[in-house]
C-alpha positions in Angstrom: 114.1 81.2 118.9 114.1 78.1 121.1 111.4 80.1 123.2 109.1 80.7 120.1 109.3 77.3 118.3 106.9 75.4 120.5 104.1 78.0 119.4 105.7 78.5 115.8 102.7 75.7 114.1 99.9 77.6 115.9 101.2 80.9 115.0 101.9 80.1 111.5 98.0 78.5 111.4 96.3 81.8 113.0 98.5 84.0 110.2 97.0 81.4 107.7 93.5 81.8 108.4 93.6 85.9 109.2 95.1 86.6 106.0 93.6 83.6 103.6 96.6 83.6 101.3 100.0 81.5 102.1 102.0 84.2 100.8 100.5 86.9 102.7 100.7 84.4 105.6 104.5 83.8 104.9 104.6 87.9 105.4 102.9 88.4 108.2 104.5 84.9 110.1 108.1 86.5 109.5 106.8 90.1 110.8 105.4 88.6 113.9 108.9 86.2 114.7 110.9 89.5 113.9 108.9 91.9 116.0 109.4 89.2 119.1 112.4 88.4 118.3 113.6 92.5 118.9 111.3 92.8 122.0 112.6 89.1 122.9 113.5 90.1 126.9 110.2 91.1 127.7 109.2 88.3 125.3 111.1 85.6 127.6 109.6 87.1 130.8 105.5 87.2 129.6 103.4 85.0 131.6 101.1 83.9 128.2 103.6 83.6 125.6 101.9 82.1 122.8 98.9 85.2 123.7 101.8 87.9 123.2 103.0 86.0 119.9 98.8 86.0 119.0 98.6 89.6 119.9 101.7 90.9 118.1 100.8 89.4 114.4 96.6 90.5 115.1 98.2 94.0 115.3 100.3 93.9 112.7 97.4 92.2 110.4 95.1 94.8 111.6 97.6 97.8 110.7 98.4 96.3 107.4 94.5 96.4 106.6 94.5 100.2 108.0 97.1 100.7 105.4 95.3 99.4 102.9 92.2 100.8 103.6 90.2 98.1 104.4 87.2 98.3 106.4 88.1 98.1 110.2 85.0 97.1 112.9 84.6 98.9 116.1 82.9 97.6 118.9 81.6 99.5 122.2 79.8 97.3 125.3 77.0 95.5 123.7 74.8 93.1 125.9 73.5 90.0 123.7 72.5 86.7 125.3 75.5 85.5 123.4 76.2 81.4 124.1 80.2 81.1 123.3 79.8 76.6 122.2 81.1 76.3 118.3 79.4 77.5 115.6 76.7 74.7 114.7 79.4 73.6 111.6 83.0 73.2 112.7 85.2 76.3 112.0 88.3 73.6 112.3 87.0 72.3 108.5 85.3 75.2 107.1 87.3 76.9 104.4 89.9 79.5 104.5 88.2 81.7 102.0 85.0 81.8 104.6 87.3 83.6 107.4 87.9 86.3 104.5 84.4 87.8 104.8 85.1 88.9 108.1 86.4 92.6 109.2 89.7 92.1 110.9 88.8 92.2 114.3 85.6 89.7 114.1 87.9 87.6 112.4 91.1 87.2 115.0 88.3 87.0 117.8 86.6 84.1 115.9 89.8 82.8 115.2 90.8 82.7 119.2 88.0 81.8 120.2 86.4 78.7 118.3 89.7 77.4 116.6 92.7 78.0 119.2 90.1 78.0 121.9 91.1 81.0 124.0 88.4 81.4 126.9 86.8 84.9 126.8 88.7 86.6 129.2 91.8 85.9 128.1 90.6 86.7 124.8 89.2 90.1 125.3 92.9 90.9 127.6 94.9 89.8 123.9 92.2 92.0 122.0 92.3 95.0 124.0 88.5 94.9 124.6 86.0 94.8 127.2 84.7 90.9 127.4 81.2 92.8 126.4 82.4 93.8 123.5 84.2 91.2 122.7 81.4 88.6 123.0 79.2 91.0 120.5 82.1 90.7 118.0 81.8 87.0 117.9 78.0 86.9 117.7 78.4 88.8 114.7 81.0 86.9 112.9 79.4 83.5 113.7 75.9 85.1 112.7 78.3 86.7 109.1 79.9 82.6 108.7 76.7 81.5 109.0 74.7 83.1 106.1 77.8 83.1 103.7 78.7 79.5 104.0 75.6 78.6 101.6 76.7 81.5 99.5 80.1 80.4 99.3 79.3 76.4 98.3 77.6 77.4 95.8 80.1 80.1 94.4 83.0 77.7 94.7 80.9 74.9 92.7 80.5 77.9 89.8 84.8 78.3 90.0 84.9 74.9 89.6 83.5 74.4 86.4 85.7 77.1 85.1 88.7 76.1 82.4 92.4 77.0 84.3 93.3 80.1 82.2 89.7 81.2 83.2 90.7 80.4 86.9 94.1 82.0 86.0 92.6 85.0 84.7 89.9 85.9 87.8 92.8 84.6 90.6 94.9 88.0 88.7 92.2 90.1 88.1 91.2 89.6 91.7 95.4 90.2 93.0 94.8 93.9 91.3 92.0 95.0 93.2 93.5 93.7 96.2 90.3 91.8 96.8 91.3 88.7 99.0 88.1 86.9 99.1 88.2 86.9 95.5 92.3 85.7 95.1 91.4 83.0 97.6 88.3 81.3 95.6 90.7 81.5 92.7 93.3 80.2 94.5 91.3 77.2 95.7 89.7 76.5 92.4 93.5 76.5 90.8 94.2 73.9 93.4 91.2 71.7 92.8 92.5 71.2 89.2 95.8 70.6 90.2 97.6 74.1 89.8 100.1 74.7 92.1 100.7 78.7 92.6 103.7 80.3 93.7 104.4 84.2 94.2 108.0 85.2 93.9 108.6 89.4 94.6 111.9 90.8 92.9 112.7 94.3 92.2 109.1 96.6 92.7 107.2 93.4 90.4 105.3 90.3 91.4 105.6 87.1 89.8 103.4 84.3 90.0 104.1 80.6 88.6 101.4 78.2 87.6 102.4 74.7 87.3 99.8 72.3 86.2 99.7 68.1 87.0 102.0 67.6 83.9 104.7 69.7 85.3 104.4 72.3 82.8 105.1 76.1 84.4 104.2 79.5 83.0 104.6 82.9 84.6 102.8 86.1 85.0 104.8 88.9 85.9 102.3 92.2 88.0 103.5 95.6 88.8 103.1 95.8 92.2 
């Protein structure tokens, strides 16, 4: 565990932004440190560390979303006269909910790439792709950020105007369709008013708590 701790912020961060929900990110965080933990000799002895620790959680997000059936992207050799600066906004401040447009893979190369600022070699050795491919992935999910950040302002500025139990109702209805673009505007728009959310899982049932400014808490219990 002392090994893993000076990556554990930077790992906890990428699981954050791949999965766009903190419980989700809790999940996956604890997956990763497990599955490193039981493969911790060859863990110890890995030249790139903090790659390996990258590497294990984008292949456990990316089997998680085969299970669920979300849309995986595949990528052969592609040849674009692809520039690799930033995107022309700053992915550091751009919000969560953006990365959640992405298919898996576009998203844990963007994610490498312009926020923990892997070089594209390196990159395309933790993605298990060529670097042709790789760079074609990221000039798609830059050109993808691009178009739905205008989208996106002005869907968040629609949430916003929305009463809580409105909020509350679209953030469930969204949790039941498994639709995590939609649980994270929801999320967001509980938070601008204040709402704290919290999901507690007991016994084949998920519970979330919503506690508004004035401390008052109510709970809504979900089959899972």
């Amino acid at each position: 565990m002392r090994t893993l701790e000076p990556f554990s912020s930077d790992l906890y961060r990428y699981c954050r932004m791949m999965t766009g929900t903190p419980w989700d990110a809790d999940d996956l965080y604890q997956e990763t440190l497990m599955k490193a933990y039981q493969a911790s000799i060859s863990f110890g002895e890995h030249p790139a560390p903090k790659a390996y620790l990258f590497r294990i959680a984008t292949n456990a997000w990316i089997d998680q979303c085969r299970k669920n059936k979300y849309s995986l992207d595949t990528y052969e050799d592609e040849h674009y006269a692809v520039k690799t600066q930033n995107l022309a906004f700053d992915i550091r401040e751009a919000m969560e909910e953006l990365l959640c447009h992405l298919p898996p893979r576009q998203l844990s190369i963007l994610l490498l790439i312009d926020v923990f600022e892997f070089d594209v070699r390196s990159a395309s050795v933790l993605m298990d792709m060529t670097e042709g491919a790789l760079k074609a992935a990221l000039h798609r999910a830059r050109t993808t950020l691009k178009q739905v950040k205008q989208e996106e302002g002005q869907v968040r500025s629609s949430l916003k105007l929305k009463s809580v139990p409105e909020l509350v109702d679209i953030f469930l209805a969204a949790f039941q369709r498994h639709d995590p673009v939609a649980v994270s505007r929801a999320y967001y728009s509980l938070k601008h008013h204040g709402v704290d959310v919290m999901r507690v899982a007991s016994r084949g049932a998920v519970s979330f708590q919503f506690e508004d400014p004035d401390g008052n808490v109510f709970t809504v219990v979900t089959k899972t």
